[in-house]
C-alpha positions in Angstrom: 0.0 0.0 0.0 1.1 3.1 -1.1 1.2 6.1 1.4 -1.2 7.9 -0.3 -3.5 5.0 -0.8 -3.2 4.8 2.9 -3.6 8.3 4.0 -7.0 7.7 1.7 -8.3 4.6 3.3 -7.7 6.2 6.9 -10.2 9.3 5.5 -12.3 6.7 4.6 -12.5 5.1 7.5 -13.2 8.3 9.5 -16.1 8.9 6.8 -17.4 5.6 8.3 -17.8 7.2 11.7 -19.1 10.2 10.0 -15.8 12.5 11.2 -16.8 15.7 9.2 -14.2 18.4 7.2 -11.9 15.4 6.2 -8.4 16.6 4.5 -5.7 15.1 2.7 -2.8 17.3 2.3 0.4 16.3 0.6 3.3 17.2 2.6 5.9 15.3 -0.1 8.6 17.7 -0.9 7.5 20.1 2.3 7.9 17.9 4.9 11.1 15.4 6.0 9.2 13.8 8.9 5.9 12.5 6.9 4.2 12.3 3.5 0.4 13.2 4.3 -1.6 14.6 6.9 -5.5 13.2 7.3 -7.1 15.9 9.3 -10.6 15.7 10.8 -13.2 16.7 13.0 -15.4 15.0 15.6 -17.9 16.4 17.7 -17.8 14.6 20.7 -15.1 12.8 23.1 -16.9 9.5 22.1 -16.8 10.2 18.3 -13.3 11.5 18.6 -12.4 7.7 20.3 -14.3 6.0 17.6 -12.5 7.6 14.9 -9.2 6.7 16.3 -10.2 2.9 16.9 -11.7 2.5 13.5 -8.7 3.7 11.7 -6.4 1.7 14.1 -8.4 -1.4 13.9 -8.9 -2.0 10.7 -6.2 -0.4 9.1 -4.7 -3.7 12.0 -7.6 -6.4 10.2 -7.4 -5.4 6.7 -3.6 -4.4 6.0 -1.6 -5.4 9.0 -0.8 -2.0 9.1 -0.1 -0.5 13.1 0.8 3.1 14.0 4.4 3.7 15.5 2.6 6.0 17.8 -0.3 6.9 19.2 -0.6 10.2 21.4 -3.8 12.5 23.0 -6.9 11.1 24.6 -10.5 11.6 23.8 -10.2 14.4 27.1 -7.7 16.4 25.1 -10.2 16.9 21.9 -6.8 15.9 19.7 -5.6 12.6 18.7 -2.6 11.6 16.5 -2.0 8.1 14.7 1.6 8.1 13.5 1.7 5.7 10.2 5.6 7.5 9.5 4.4 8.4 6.3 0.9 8.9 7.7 -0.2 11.1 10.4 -4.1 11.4 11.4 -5.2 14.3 13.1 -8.9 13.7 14.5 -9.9 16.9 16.5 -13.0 18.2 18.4 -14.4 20.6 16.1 -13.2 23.4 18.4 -9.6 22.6 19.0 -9.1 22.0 15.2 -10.0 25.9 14.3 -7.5 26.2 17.2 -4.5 25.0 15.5 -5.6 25.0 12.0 -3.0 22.6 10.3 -4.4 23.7 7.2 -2.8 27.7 7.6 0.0 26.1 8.8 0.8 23.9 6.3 -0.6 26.2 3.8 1.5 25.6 0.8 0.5 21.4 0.8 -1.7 20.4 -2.2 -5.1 18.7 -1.3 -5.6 15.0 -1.9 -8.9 14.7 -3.9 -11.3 12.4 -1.8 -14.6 10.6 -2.9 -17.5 12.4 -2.4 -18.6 11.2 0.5 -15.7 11.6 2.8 -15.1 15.3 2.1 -18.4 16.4 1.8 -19.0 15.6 5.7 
């Protein structure tokens, strides 16, 4: 699996626990430390758990694929699954505007998605 066909699978699987404002930017040739960012919203603690476990569990199931890291907490409205060439952001709605990868990383193309996961 490619990196970008996994940074699209994990949007996908955050579409299936309808995590909203899903974003794929490309961070090749901007960044040394990964390839993509998948950045997302929740609106709850619970959602913002559900997200993470999807991705994690059946990225596990269905590729064998694990993160090298895992860091944040439901609690902390910011969670981070580190694929190395794949890092999720899911966020609470608020503490996404907070940080707003996407200003900061401004200059990284956008990964076109299906329909349905960036339409949320």
């Amino acid at each position: 699996m490619t990196a970008e066909d996994l940074a699209k699978t994990c949007a996908e699987l955050a579409s299936n626990k309808k995590a909203e404002e899903i974003v794929v930017l490309d961070l090749r040739g901007i960044s040394t430390f990964t390839d993509f960012f998948v950045i997302c919203s929740a609106n709850s603690e619970p959602q913002l758990k559900a997200i993470a476990n999807e991705i994690e569990a059946q990225l596990k199931e269905d590729h064998a694929v694990r993160p090298t890291a895992i860091d944040g907490f439901p609690a902390s409205q910011w969670i981070v699954l580190d694929y190395l060439e794949v890092v999720v952001h899911i966020f609470h709605r608020d503490k996404r505007a907070f940080y707003s990868l996407e200003d900061l990383w401004g200059d990284a193309p956008r990964v076109e998605l299906e329909t349905a996961a960036s339409s949320r």
